[in-house]
Steps between C-alpha positions, in 0.01 A plus 500: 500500500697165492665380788601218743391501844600325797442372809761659740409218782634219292845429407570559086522081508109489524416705215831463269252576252597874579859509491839315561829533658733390279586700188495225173309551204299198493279609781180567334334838455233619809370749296493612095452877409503758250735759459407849675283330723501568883543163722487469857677283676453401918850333607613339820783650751836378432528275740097297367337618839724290702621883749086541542484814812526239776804362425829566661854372493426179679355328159814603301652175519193371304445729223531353167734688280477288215106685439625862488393695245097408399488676154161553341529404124576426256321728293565438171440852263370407162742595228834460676746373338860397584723821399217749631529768791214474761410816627295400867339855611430509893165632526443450868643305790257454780626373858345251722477654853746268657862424418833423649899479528708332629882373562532117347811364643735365219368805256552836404795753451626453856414138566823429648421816774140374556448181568206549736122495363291828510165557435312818462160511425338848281180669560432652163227796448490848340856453321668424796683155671538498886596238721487404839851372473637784417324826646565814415570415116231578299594392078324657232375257210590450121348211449667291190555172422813319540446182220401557187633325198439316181537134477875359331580303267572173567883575371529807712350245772777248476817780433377693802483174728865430368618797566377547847591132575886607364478821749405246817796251421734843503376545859198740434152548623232310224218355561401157208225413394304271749181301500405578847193724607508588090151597341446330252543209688636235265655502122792621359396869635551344874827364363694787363302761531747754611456659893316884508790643728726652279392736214627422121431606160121398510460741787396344857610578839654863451326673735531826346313769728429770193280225345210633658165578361544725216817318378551287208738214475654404177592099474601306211289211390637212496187223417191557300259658747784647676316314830488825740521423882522695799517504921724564732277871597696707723369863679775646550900375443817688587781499162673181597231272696802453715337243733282283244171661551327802440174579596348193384146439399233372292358764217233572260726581205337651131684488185476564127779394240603588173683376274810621308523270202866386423674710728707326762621286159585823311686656763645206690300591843571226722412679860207623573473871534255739646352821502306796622337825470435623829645450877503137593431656849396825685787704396567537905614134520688486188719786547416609947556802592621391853768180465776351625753295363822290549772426285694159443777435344707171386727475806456193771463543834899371553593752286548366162424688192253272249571779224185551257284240740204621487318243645677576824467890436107413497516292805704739687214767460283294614657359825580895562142565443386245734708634773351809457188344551625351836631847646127629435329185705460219221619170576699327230248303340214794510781677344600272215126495397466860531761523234378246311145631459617893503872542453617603137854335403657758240856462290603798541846442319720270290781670385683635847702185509547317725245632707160455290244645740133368570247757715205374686244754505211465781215805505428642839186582494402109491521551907178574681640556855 
């Protein structure tokens, strides 16, 4: 079976011959195959081994942000052409025993809230995650990957750089493109190659839970090749990733793609889509039996109704969630992550203006004790 392996003890700098962290489509292929074959492909934790099992908060101040996101690729598939669809079929997602979360001061949903760092550290073995940091929570695993994408074009490179650029001089959160700790190294792909935090059209950093093994994930091709990459392996994620990590780890992942000639240019597809046949997850987890949930709706804590907000519906579940949490023994942080890693963030309406309502949804039976 083709593949590219790794070795998980060095950083993605010392064999960029595996992958990148950058998305630009002059970063040569790692790998050519056929369509319909299976590939497998070992990847690196999100975070390039730098939150190894002895770490704890104290090194926070010296982890290097600019490396997030090792991606093994490209692969380039033989026959794709710009104007395709590229069907990529999860076959299997294997964890590595180890992985972690944790609270990054200056990111996630709540950053303003938590501004301290947390680290929690996962045991993972017979489908479960367990931590020492937080007892009596016991998470069952999904495993999926949360990058995959095809390379873009180097237009779609330069409209999406302006466009983010545009959205940080109106005051919002973007991230440009930036040279430093970027595999490759050097070139034009150092240069501009745009950052692996937010998702786009090519696909990237959507961290969809239901792509699990057994899924397929539709992208539109942008380059010849379509250059296929992937990382980012979580085992488990709560709908919302409200703190900025799941459970994070490295992964064995195997895929096949195929190839639907012409389609994303016949029918205008310019998002990726994806797809399924079965349960993404034990039927238990995706729908429990036992839950409970809180609501939030768009109205501060002063009193002031944000009608149709539904950013502050969403974080208004959550911060009710998280004092639930607290009333059954969780500190704040334990809590956060517990939502983060567990806790299902649902719309539950947009029409019942002014008060569009968001529902947090954590399963009981996730507690041991």
């Amino acid at each position: 079976m083709p593949s590219i392996t790794i070795d998980r003890s060095k950083p993605l700098r010392d064999e960029s011959n595996t992958g990148h962290n950058r998305w630009h489509p002059d970063i040569p292929a790692a790998l050519e195959v056929d369509e319909g074959t299976a590939v497998t492909l070992e990847t690196r934790d999100a975070f390039d081994g730098q939150l190894h099992p002895t770490v704890t908060e104290a090194i926070f101040d010296t982890v290097d942000a600019s490396v997030i996101h090792p991606l093994t690729g490209p692969v380039l598939v033989k026959g794709a052409q710009p104007g395709d669809l590229l069907e990529v079929e999860f076959l299997e997602i294997l964890p590595q025993p180890n992985a972690f979360s944790c609270i990054v001061p200056g990111f996630g949903f709540l950053r303003d809230t938590f501004t301290e760092p947390f680290m929690v550290h996962w045991n993972i073995a017979d489908g479960w995650a367990t931590s020492p940091q937080i007892p009596g929570v016991r998470i069952p695993g999904a495993p999926f990957m949360g990058v995959s994408g095809v390379a873009p074009t180097h237009a779609q490179v330069d409209a999406w750089a302006q466009r983010e650029a545009a959205l940080a001089a109106r005051g919002g959160a973007a991230l440009p493109p930036d040279p430093s700790g970027s595999v490759p190294a050097a070139g034009v792909a150092a240069a501009h190659g745009l950052r692996t935090l937010p998702p786009r059209e090519n696909g990237g950093n959507f961290d969809v839970k239901q792509l699990s093994a057994g899924s397929k994930l539709l992208l539109p091709v942008g380059v010849p090749g379509a250059l296929f990459s992937t990382g980012d392996a979580h085992f488990a994620q709560g709908d919302g990733e409200v703190c900025v990590t799941a459970v994070e780890m490295g992964a064995t992942c195997t895929l096949r793609f195929r190839l639907i000639k012409g389609e994303a240019q016949r029918h205008n597809i310019r998002w990726p889509r994806f797809t399924r046949e079965d349960y993404y997850i034990d039927p238990q987890w995706a729908a429990p039996r036992k839950f409970i949930a809180t609501m939030g709706m768009p109205v501060t804590d002063d009193g002031i109704n944000q009608g149709e907000d539904l950013t502050l519906a969403c974080r208004n579940a959550l911060l009710n969630m998280i004092d639930l949490l607290q009333e059954r023994g969780y500190t704040r942080n334990q809590a956060y992550v517990i939502c983060s890693v567990a806790v299902d963030l649902k719309v539950s309406n947009v029409v019942d203006v002014p008060n569009y309502t968001v529902s947090a949804f954590l399963p009981e039976d996730l507690f041991t004790g």
